[in-house]
N, CA and C atoms as an extended XYZ file, in Angstrom:
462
Properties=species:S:1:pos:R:3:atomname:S:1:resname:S:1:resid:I:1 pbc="F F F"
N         7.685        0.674        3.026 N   UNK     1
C         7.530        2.104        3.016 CA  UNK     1
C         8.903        2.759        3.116 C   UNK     1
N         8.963        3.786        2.470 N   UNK     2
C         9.854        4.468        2.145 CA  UNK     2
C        10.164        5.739        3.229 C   UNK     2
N         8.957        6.580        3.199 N   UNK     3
C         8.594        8.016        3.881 CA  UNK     3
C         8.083        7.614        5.071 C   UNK     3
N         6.947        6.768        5.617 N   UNK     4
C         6.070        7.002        6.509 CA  UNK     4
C         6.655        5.229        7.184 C   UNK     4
N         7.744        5.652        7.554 N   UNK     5
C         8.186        4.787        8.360 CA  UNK     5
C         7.715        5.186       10.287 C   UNK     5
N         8.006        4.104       11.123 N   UNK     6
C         7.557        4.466       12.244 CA  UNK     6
C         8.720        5.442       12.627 C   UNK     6
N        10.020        5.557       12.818 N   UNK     7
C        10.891        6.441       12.767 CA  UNK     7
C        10.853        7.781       12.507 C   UNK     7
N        10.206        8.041       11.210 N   UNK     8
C        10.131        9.132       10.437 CA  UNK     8
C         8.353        9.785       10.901 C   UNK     8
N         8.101        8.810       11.336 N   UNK     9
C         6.493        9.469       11.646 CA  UNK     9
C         7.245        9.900       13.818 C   UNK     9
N         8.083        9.121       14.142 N   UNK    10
C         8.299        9.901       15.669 CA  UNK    10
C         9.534       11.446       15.649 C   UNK    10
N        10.067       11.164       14.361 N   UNK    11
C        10.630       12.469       14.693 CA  UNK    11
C        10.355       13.402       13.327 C   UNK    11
N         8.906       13.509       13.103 N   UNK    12
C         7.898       14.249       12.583 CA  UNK    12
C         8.892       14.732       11.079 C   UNK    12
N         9.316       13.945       10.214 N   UNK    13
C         9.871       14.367        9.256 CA  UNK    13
C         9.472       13.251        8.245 C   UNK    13
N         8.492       12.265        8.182 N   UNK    14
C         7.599       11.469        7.142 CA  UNK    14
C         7.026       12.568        5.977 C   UNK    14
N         6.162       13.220        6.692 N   UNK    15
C         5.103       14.490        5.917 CA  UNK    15
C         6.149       15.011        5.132 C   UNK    15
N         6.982       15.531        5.645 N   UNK    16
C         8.041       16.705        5.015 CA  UNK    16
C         8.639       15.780        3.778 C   UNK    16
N         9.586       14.857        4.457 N   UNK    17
C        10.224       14.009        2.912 CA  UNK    17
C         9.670       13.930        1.956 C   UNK    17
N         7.864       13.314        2.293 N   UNK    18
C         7.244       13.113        1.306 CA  UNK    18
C         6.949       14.346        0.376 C   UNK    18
N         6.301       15.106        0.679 N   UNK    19
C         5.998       16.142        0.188 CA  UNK    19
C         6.795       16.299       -0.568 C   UNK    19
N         8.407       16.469       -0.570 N   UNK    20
C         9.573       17.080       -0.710 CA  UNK    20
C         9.557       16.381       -2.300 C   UNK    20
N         9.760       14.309       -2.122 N   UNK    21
C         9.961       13.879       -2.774 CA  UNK    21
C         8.529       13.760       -4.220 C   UNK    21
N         7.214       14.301       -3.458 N   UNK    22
C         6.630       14.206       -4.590 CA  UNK    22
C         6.177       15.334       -5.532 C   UNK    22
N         6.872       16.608       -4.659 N   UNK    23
C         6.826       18.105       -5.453 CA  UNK    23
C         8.134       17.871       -6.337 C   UNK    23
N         9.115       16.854       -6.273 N   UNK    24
C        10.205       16.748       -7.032 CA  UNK    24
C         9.742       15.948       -8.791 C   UNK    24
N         8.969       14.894       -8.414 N   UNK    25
C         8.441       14.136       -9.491 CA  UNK    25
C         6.840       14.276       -9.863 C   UNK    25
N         6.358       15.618       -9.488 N   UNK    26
C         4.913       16.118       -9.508 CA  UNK    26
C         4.517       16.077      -11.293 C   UNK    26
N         5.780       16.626      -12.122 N   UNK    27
C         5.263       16.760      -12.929 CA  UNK    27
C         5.387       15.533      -13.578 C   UNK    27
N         6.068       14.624      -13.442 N   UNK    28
C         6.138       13.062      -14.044 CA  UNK    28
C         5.279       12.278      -13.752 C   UNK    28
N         4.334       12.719      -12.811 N   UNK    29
C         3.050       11.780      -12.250 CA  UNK    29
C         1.762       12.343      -13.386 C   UNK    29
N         1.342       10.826      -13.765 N   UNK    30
C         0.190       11.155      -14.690 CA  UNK    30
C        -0.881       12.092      -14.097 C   UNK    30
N        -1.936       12.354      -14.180 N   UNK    31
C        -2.946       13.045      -13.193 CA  UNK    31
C        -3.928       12.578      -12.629 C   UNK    31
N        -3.840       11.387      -13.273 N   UNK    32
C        -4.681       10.366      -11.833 CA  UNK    32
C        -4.040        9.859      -10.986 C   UNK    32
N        -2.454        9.950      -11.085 N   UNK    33
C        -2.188        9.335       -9.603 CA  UNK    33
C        -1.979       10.614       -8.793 C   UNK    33
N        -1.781       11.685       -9.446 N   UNK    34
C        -1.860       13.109       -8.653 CA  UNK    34
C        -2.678       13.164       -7.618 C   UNK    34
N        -3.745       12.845       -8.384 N   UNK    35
C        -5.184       13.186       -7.603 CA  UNK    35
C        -5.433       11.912       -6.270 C   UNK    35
N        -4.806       11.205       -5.912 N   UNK    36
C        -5.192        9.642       -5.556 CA  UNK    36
C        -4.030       10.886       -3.921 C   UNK    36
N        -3.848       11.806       -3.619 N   UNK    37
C        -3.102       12.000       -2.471 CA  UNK    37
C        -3.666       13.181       -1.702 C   UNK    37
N        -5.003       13.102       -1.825 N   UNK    38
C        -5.898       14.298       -1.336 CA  UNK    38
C        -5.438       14.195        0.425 C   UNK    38
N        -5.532       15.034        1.375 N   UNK    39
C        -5.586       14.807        2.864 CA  UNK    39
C        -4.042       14.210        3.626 C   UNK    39
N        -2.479       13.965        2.277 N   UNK    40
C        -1.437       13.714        2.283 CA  UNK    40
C        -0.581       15.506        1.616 C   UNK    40
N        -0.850       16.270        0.662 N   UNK    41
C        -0.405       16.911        0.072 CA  UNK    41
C        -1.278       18.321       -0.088 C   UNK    41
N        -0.456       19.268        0.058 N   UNK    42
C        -1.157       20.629        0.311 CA  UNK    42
C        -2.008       21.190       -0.735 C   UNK    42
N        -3.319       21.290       -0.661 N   UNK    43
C        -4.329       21.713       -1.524 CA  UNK    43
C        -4.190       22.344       -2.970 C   UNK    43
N        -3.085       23.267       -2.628 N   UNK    44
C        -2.439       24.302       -3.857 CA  UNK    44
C        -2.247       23.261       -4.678 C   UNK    44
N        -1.673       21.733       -4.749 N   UNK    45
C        -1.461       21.099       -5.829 CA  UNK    45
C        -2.293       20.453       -6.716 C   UNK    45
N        -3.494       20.086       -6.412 N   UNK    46
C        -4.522       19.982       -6.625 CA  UNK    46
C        -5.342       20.718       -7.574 C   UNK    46
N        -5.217       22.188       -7.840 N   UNK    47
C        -5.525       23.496       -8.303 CA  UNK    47
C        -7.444       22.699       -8.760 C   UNK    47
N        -8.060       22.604       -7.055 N   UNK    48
C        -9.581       22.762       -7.678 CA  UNK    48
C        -9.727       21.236       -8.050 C   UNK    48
N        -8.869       20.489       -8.429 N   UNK    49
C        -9.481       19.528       -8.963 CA  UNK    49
C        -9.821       18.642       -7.773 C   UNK    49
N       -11.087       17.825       -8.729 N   UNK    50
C       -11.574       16.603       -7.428 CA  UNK    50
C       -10.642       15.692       -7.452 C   UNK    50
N       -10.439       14.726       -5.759 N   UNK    51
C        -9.414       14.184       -5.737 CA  UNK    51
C        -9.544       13.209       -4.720 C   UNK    51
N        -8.539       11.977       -4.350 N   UNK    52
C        -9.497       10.733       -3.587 CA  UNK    52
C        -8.470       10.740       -2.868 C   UNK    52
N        -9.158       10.465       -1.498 N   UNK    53
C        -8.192       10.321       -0.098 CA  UNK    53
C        -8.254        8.745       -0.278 C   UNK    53
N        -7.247        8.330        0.200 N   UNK    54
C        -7.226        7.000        0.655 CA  UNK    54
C        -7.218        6.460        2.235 C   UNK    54
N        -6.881        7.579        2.881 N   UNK    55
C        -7.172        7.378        4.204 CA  UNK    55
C        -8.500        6.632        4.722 C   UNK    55
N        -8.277        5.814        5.396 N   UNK    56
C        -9.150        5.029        5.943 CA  UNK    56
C       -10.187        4.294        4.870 C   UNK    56
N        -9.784        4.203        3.616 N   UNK    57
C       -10.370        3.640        2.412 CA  UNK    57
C       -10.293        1.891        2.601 C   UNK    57
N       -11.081        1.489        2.128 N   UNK    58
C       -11.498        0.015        2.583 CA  UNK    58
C       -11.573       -0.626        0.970 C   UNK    58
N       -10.888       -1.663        0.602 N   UNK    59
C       -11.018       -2.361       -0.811 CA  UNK    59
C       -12.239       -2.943       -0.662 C   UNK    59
N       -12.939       -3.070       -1.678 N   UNK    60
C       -13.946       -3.590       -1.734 CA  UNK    60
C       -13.980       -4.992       -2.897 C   UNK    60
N       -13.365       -4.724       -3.773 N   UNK    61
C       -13.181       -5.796       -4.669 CA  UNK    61
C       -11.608       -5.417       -5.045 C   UNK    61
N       -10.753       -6.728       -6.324 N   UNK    62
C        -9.470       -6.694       -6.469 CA  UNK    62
C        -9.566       -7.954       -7.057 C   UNK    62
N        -8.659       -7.473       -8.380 N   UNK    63
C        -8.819       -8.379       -9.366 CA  UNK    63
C        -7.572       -8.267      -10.347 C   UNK    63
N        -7.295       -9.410      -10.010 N   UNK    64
C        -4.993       -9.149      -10.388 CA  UNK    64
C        -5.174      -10.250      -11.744 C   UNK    64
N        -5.211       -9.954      -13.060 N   UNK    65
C        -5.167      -10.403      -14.333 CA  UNK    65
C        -3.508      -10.553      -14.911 C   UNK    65
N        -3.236      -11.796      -14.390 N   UNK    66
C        -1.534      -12.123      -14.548 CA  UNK    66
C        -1.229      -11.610      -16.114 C   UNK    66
N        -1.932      -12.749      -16.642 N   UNK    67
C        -2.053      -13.042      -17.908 CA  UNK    67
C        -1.867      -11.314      -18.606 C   UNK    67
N        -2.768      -10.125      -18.572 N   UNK    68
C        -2.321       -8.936      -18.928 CA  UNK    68
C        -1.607       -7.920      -17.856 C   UNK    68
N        -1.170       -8.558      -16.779 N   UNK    69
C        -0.681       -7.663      -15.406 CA  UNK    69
C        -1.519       -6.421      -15.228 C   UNK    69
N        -2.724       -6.455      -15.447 N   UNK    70
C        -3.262       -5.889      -14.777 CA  UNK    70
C        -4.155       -6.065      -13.690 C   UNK    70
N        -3.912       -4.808      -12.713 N   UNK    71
C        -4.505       -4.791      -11.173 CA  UNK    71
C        -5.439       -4.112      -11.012 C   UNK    71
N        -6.664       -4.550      -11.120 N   UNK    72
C        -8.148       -3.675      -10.889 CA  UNK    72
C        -8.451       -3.728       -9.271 C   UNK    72
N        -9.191       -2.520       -8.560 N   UNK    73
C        -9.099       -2.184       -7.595 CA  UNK    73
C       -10.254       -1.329       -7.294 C   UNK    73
N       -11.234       -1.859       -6.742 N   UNK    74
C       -12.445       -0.833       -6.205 CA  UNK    74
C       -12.326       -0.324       -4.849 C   UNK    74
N       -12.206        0.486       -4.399 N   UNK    75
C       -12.190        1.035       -3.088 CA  UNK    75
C       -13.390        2.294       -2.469 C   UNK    75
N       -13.554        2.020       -1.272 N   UNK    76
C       -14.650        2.429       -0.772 CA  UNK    76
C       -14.117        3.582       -0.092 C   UNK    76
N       -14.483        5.351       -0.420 N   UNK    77
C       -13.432        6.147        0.238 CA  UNK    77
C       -14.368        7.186        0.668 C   UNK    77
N       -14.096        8.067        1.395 N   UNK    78
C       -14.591        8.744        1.878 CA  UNK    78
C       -14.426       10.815        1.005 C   UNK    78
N       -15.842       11.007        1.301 N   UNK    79
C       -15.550       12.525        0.248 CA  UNK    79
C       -16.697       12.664        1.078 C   UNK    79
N       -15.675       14.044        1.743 N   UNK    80
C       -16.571       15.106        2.906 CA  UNK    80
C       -18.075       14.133        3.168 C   UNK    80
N       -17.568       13.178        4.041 N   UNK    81
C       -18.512       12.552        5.524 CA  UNK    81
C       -19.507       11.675        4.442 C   UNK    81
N       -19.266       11.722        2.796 N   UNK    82
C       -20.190       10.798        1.771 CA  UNK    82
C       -19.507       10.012        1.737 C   UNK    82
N       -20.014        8.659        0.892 N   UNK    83
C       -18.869        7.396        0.199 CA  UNK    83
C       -18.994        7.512       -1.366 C   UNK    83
N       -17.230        7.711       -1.577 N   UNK    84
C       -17.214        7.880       -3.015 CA  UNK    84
C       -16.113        6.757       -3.213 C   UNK    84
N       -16.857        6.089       -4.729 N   UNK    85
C       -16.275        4.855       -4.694 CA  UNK    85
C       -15.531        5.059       -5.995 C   UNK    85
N       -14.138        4.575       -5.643 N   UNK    86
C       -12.932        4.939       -6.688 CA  UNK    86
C       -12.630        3.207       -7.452 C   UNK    86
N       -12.305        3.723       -8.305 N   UNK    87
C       -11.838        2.542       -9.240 CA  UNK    87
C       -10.488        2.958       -9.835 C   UNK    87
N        -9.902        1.363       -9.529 N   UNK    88
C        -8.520        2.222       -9.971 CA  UNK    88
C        -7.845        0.813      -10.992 C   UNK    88
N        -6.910        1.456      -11.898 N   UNK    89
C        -6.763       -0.112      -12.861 CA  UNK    89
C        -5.465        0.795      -12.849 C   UNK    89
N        -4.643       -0.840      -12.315 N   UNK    90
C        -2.520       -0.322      -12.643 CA  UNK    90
C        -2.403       -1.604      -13.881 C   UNK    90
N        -1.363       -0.638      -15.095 N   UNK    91
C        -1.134       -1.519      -16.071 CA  UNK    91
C         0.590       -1.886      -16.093 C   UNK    91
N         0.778       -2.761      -16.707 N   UNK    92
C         2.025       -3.585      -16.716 CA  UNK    92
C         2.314       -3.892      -15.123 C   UNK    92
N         1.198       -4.247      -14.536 N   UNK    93
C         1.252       -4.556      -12.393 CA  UNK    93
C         2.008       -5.447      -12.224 C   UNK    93
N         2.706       -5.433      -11.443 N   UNK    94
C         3.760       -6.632      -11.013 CA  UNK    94
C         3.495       -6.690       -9.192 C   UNK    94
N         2.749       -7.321       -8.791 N   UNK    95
C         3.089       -7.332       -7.247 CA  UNK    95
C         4.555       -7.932       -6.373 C   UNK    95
N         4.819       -6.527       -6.100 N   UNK    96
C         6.448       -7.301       -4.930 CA  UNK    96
C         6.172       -7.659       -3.443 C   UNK    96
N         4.991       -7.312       -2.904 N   UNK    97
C         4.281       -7.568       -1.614 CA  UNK    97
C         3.215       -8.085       -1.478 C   UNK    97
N         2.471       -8.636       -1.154 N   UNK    98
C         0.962       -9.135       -1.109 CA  UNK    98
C         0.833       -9.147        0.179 C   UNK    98
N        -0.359       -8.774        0.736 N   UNK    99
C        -1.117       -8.854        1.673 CA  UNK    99
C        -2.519       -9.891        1.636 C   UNK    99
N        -2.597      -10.434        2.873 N   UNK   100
C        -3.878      -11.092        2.796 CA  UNK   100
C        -5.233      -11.142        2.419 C   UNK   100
N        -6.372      -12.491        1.915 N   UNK   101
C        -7.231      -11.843        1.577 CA  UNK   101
C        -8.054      -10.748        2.115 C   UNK   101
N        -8.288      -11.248        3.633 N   UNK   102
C        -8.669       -9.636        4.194 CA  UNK   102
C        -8.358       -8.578        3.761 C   UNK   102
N        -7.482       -8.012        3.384 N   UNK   103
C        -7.247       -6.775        3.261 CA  UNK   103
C        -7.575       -6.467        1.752 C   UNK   103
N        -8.039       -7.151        0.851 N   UNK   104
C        -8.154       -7.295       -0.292 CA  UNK   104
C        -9.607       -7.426       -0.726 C   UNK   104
N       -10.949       -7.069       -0.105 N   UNK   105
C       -12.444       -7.238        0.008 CA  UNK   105
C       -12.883       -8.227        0.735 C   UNK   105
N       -12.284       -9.031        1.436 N   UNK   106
C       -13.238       -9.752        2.432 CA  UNK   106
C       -13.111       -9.470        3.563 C   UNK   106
N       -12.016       -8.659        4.060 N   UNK   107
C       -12.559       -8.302        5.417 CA  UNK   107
C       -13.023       -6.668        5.704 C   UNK   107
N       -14.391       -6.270        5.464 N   UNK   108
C       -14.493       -5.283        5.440 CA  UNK   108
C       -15.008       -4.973        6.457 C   UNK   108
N       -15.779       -6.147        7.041 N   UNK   109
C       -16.205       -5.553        8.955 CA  UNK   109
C       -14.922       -5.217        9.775 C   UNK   109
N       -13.802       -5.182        9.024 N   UNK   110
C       -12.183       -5.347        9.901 CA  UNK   110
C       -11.601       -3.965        9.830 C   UNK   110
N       -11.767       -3.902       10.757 N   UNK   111
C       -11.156       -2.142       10.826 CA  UNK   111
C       -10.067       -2.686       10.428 C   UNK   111
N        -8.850       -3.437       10.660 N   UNK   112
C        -7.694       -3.794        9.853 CA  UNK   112
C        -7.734       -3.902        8.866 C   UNK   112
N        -8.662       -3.332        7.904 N   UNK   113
C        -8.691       -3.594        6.325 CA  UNK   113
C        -8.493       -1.714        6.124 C   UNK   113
N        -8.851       -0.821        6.621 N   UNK   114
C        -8.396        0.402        6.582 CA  UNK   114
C        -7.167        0.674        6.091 C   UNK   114
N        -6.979        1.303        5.047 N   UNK   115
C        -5.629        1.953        4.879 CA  UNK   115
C        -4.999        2.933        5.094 C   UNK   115
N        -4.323        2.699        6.019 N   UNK   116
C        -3.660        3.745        6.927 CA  UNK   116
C        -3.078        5.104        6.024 C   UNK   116
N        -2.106        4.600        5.325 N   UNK   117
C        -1.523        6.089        4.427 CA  UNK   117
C        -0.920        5.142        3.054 C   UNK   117
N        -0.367        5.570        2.529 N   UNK   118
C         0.539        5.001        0.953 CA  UNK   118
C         1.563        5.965        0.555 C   UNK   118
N         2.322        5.290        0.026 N   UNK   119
C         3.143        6.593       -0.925 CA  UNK   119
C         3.754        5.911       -2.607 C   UNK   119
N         3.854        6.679       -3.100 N   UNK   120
C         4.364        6.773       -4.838 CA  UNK   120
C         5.897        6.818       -4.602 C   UNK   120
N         6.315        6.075       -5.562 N   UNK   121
C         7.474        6.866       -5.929 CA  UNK   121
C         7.870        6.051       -7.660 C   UNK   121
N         8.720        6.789       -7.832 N   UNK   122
C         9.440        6.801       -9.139 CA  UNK   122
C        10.763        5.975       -9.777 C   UNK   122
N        10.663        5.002      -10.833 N   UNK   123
C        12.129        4.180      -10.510 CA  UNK   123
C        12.900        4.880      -11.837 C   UNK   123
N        14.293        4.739      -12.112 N   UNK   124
C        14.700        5.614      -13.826 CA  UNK   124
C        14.412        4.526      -14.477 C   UNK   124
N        13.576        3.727      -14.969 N   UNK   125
C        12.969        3.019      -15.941 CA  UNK   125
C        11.620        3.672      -16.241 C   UNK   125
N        11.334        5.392      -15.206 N   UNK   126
C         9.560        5.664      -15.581 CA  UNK   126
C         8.708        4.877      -15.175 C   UNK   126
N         8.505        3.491      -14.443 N   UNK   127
C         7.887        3.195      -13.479 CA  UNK   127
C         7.394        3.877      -12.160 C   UNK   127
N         6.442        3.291      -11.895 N   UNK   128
C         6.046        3.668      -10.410 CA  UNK   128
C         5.837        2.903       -9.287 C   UNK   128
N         5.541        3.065       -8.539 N   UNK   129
C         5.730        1.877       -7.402 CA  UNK   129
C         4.657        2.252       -6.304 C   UNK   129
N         3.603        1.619       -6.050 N   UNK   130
C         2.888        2.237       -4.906 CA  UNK   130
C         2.935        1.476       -3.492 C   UNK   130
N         2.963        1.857       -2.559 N   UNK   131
C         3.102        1.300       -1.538 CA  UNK   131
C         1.883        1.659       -0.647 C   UNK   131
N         1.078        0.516        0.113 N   UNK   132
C         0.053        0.922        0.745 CA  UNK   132
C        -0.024       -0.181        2.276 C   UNK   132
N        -0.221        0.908        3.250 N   UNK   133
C         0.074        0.220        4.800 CA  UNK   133
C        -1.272        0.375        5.016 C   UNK   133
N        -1.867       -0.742        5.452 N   UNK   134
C        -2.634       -1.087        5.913 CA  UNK   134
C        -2.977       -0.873        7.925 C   UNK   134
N        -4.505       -0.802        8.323 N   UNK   135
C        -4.190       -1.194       10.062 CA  UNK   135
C        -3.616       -2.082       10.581 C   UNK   135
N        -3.969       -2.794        9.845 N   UNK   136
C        -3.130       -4.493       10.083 CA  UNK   136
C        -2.107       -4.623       10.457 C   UNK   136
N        -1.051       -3.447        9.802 N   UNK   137
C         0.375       -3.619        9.484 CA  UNK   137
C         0.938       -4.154        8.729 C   UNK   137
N        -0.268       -4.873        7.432 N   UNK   138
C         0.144       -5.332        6.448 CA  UNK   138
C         0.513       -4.509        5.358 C   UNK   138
N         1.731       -4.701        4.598 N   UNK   139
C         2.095       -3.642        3.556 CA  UNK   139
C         2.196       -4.031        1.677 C   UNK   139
N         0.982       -3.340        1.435 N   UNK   140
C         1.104       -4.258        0.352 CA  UNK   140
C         1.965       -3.196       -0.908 C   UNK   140
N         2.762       -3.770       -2.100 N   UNK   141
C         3.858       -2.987       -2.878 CA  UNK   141
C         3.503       -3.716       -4.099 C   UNK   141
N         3.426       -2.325       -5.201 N   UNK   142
C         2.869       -2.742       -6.340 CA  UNK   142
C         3.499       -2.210       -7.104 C   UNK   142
N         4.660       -2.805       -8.346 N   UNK   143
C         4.987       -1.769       -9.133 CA  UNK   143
C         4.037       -1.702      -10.417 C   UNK   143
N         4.104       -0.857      -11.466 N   UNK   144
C         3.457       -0.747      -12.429 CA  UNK   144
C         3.712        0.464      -13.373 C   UNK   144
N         3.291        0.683      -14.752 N   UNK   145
C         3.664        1.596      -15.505 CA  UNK   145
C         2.692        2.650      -16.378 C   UNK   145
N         1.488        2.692      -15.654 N   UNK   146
C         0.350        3.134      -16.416 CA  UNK   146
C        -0.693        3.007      -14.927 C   UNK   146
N        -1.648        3.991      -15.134 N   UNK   147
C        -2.153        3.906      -14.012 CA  UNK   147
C        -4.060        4.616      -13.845 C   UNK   147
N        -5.015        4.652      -13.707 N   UNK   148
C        -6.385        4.917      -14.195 CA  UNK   148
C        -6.864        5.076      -13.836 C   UNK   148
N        -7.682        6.310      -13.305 N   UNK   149
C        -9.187        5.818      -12.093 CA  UNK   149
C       -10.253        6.912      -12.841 C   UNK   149
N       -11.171        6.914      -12.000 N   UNK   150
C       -12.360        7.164      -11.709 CA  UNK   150
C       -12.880        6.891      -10.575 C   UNK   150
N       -14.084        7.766      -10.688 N   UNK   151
C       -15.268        7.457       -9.289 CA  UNK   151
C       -16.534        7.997       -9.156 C   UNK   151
N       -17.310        7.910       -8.286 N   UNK   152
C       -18.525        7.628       -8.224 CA  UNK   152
C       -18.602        8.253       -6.816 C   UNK   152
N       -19.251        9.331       -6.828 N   UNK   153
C       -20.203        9.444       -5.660 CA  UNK   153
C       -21.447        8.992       -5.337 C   UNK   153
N       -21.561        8.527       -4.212 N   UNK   154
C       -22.802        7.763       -3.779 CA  UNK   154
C       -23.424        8.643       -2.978 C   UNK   154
């Protein structure tokens, strides 16, 4: 992690950087990863559209296709006190971190499978890079160059 280090979360300037750094590259973000920072980023950016928290979101399935680098990703998330289930597919995926299978759909009775917060960022090749901290404290880092979702309210 970049922003939401333990440092930066005790002298309350995580939120701010981030913000800072993703109102800087807002318009270079496709609009599904826009939308993937609901309950991280101030409503106004959003303008109305529906949008998926990842907070406390639990993987449910995950499915890493070397062979085309792509990273399919079902997650179980929460939309106002319902479960709305997001699907998310990263193309040209390269994993630089891995986390355990738990945290990856089998441990879902594990409150350590919760994902704490994530952040985006941008490399000058137009890549992206997502980073996602887990309860665990496991941190898993994904770069990639194309990015997809959808979802499903239940």
């Amino acid at each position: 992690m970049i922003f939401f280090t333990d440092e930066k979360y005790q002298n309350d300037t995580a939120w701010i950087e981030y913000e800072k750094y993703i109102r800087s590259i807002w318009k270079d973000l496709p609009y599904d990863l826009r939308m993937i920072h609901e309950g991280m980023l101030p409503e106004e950016l959003f303008d109305k559209a529906k949008s998926v928290s990842l907070h406390d979101a639990r993987i449910t399935n995950y499915y890493f296709d070397k062979k085309l680098s792509v990273l399919s990703v079902v997650l179980n998330t929460d939309y106002e006190g319902n479960l709305r289930k997001a699907f998310f597919e990263y193309y040209g995926a390269k994993i630089i971190q891995d986390v355990s299978p738990n945290r990856k759909g089998l441990g879902l009775d594990d409150y350590h499978s919760d994902i704490m917060c994530h952040e985006l960022t941008k490399d000058e090749e137009d890549n992206f890079q997502h980073a996602i901290i887990f309860c665990s404290g496991e941190e898993f880092i994904l770069r990639f160059s194309c990015f997809k979702m959808k979802y499903e309210d239940i």
